[in-house]
C-alpha positions, 0 to 999 in steps of 0.5 A, spaced: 484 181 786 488 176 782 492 178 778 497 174 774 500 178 768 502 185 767 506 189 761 510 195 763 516 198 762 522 199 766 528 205 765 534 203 768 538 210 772 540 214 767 549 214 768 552 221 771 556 226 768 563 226 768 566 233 770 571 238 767 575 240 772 583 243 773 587 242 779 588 250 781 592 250 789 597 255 790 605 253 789 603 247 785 605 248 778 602 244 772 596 241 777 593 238 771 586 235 769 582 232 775 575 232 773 571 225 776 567 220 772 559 219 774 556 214 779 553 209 775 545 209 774 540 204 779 539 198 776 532 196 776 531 189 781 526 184 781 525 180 788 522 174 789 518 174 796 514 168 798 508 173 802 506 176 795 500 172 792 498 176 785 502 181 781 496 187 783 502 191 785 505 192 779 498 193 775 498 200 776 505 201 775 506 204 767 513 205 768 519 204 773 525 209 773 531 208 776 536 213 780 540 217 776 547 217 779 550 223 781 556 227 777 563 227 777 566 232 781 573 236 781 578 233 786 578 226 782 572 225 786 567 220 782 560 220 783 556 216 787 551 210 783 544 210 783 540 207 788 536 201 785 529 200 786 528 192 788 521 191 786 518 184 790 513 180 787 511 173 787 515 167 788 514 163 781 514 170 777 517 169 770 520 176 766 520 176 759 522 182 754 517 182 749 521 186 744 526 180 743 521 175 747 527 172 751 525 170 759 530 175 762 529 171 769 524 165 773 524 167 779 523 160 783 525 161 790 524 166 796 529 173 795 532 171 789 534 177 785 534 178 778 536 185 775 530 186 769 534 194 767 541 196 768 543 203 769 547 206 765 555 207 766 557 214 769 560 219 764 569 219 764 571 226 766 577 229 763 582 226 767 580 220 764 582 223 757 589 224 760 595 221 755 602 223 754 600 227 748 595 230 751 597 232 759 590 237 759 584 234 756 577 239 756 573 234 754 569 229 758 563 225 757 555 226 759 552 219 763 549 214 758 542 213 759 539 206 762 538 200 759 529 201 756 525 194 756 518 193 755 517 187 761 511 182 761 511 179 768 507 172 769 505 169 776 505 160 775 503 158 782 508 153 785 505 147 787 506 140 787 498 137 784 495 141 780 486 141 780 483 142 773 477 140 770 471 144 768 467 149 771 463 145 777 467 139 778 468 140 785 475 142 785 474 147 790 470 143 795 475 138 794 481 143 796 476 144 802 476 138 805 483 135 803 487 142 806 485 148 810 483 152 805 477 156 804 475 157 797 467 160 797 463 154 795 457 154 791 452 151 785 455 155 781 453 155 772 460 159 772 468 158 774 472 162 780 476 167 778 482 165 782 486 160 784 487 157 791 492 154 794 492 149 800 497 144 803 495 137 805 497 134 810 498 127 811 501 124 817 508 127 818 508 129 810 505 134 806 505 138 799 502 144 796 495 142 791 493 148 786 485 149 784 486 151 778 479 155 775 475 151 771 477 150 763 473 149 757 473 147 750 477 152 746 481 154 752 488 152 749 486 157 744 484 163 750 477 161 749 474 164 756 479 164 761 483 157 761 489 159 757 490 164 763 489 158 769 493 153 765 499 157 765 500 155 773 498 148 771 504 148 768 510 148 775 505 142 778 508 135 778 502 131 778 495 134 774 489 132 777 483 131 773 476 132 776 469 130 773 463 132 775 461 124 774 454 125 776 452 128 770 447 132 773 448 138 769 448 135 762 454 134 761 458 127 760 464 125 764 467 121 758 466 128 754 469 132 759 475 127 760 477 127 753 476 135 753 481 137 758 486 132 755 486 135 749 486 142 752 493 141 755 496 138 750 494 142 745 496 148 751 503 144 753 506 137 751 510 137 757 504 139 761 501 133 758 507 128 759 505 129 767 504 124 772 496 125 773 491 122 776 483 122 776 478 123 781 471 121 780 467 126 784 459 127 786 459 118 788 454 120 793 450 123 787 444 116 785 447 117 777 454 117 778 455 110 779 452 108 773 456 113 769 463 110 773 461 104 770 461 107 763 467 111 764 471 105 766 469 101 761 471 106 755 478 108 759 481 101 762 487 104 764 487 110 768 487 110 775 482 113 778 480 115 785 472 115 786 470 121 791 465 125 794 466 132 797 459 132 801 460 125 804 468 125 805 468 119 802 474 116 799 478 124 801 483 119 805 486 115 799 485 121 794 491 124 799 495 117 800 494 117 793 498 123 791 502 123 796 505 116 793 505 119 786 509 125 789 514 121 792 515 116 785 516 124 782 520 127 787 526 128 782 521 132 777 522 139 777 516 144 780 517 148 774 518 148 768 525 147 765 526 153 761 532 154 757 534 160 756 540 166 757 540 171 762 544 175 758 545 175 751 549 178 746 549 177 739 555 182 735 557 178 729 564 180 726 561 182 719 555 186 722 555 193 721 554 198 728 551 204 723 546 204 717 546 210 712 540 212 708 539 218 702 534 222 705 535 227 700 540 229 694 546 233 700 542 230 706 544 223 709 542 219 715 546 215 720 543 210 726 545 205 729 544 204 737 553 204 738 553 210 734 546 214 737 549 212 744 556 215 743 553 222 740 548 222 747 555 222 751 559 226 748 559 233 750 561 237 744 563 244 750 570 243 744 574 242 739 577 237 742 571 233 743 568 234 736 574 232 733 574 226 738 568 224 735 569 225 728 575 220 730 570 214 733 566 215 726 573 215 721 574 208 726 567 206 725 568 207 716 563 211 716 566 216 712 568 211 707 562 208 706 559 216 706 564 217 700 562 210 696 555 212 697 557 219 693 556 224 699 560 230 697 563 236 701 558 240 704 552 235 704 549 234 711 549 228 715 544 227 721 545 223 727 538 223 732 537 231 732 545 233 730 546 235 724 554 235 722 558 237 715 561 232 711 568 234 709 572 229 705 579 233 706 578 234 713 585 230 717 584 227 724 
């Protein structure tokens, strides 16, 4: 089965906690805090691997999970990571998040790797809260949890000529004859389903042609399957129109040309800006020469390739004529020139990390995701990590901005789950 798009989640490795631990040895005095930090989360990994043709393989995968990493431990000892789970897919897989709608990585080439999710960072232990003032910190952190994205993957076949037409055409039996590939062949009223590659050879040279199942008039729209096929259309160098030119179908050849044109456009400007070529199949047919003729004379500058894929006839020049249009275009990319960041962060100096909201005369609601991911690792086992982390919040301005707002002693202020007491005369 063929599969080119997929939408599933992934979870990085949620980071392993840090440890509270005392150096305890006989005949050592003040041994100190020597609690570990955790190993960091698996990391989520997409590799590219020029054996896979379809992304069926991720179709029944809902969810991917990283690996925890292991905790921290007394002796100093830090955890070890998570193990990364590498998920291959096809060459020529775009990754995009839908929640931002940013490509997150294209993989074009063969192994080239792309991690999709980090893994969240380990927990620091005690150790790692050792200052001068204080020389026996209890406190220590729990892991962070993995970055959660929402993925949807996209196949573009990688080829240097790309087939479209309607369905019909002779596009498959084109591809049969100009290369090894051995698509199923019939009279059919309907399109195929998948697209087929095959590599043509032309003497010492060859390039890589792309059957593009057949489009229809709507298809820039996703009318039928059209805008699903016109995707892979889009990493060719050269777009290769092929009209049934015998007309036996009730179809007219000078019809059919100016749809398919403003279906790609309509898909992609860029894709319409391509280097193309016409191909004017089904000439052993009795009413293709006169319908030739009407085409030629309704469209005088285009280059056009008469062929039949019963006969062979004109295969040879078809072959030597896209070689010749590939070796002008040998400079253009074979995918699209994508512009965008692998990682992209925004902060803006005069955002604020929280937002604050009434939800009730003493109750109010703090969120944001620097502050929710604070409270999930701090490991409130004593005084002395809650007052840290009232100091993070103090730091943050919350409880100025709790006291403009008209917060009062006593009221209560939620975080996720956790419910803390606001006191405006505490110090620390």
């Amino acid at each position: 089965m063929f599969i080119d798009e997929v939408i599933l989640k992934v979870n990085g490795g949620k980071g392993g906690d840090g440890c509270s631990s005392f150096r305890h040895e006989k005949f050592v005095e003040m041994g100190g805090p020597d609690g570990g930090n955790g190993g960091h989360g698996g990391n989520i990994i997409f590799e590219a691997d020029e054996g896979l043709k379809t992304l069926i393989d991720l179709r029944y995968k809902k969810l991917i999970k990283g690996n925890k990493g292991t905790n921290g431990s007394g002796a100093l000892k830090t955890g070890a990571k998570g193990e990364d789970i590498v998920i291959k897919v096809p060459v020529g897989t775009t990754v995009t998040d839908t929640d931002t709608n940013l490509i997150i990585c294209d993989l074009t080439k063969d192994k080239e790797r792309c991690v999709v999710a980090n893994g969240g960072k380990g927990g620091k232990g005690n150790a790692a809260f050792k200052t001068n003032k204080n020389k026996a910190p209890t406190t220590s952190e729990y892991g962070s949890l993995g970055e959660e994205k929402t993925l949807k993957c996209e196949l573009k076949l990688l080829a240097d000529v790309g087939l479209v037409g309607f369905p019909s055409a002779g596009k498959s039996s084109i591809i049969s004859v100009i290369s090894a590939s051995k698509p199923k062949i019939a009279d059919y009223p309907f399109t195929t389903l998948t697209p087929n590659l095959g590599v043509v050879t032309v003497g010492k040279e060859s390039y890589v042609v792309a059957d593009l199942p057949g489009i229809i008039e709507g298809a820039s729209k996703g009318v039928g399957l059209g805008d699903k096929f016109l995707r892979h259309a889009l990493r060719t160098k050269i777009i290769c129109y092929c009209l049934d030119m015998s007309g036996l179908e009730g179809r007219n050849p000078i019809d059919d040309y100016d749809i398919l044109k403003k279906e790609v456009k309509a898909y992609s400007e860029k894709l319409a800006q391509k280097a193309n070529l016409v191909v004017a199949n089904k000439m052993d047919l009795p009413t293709s020469k006169e319908n030739l003729e009407a085409f030629k004379a309704h469209f005088k500058d285009i280059d056009i390739i008469e062929t039949s894929a019963i006969t062979h006839k004109g295969i040879k020049n078809l072959k030597e004529k896209l070689l010749e249009i590939l070796k002008k275009e040998e400079n253009t990319k074979i995918y699209e020139d994508n512009e965008f960041e692998n990682f992209v962060l925004y902060e803006f100096k005069n955002e604020k990390p929280y937002k604050i909201t009434r939800e009730n005369e003493n109750t109010w609601i703090v969120s944001g995701e620097k502050l929710e991911a604070l409270l999930r690792k701090t490991r409130f086992n004593s005084d002395e990590a809650a007052l840290r982390f009232a100091r993070k919040l103090k730091h943050l301005g919350i409880d100025d901005e709790l006291k403009s707002l008209g917060a009062k002693d006593g009221d209560t202020v939620k975080i996720l789950e956790s419910e803390f007491e606001y006191n405006e005369r505490l110090n620390y």
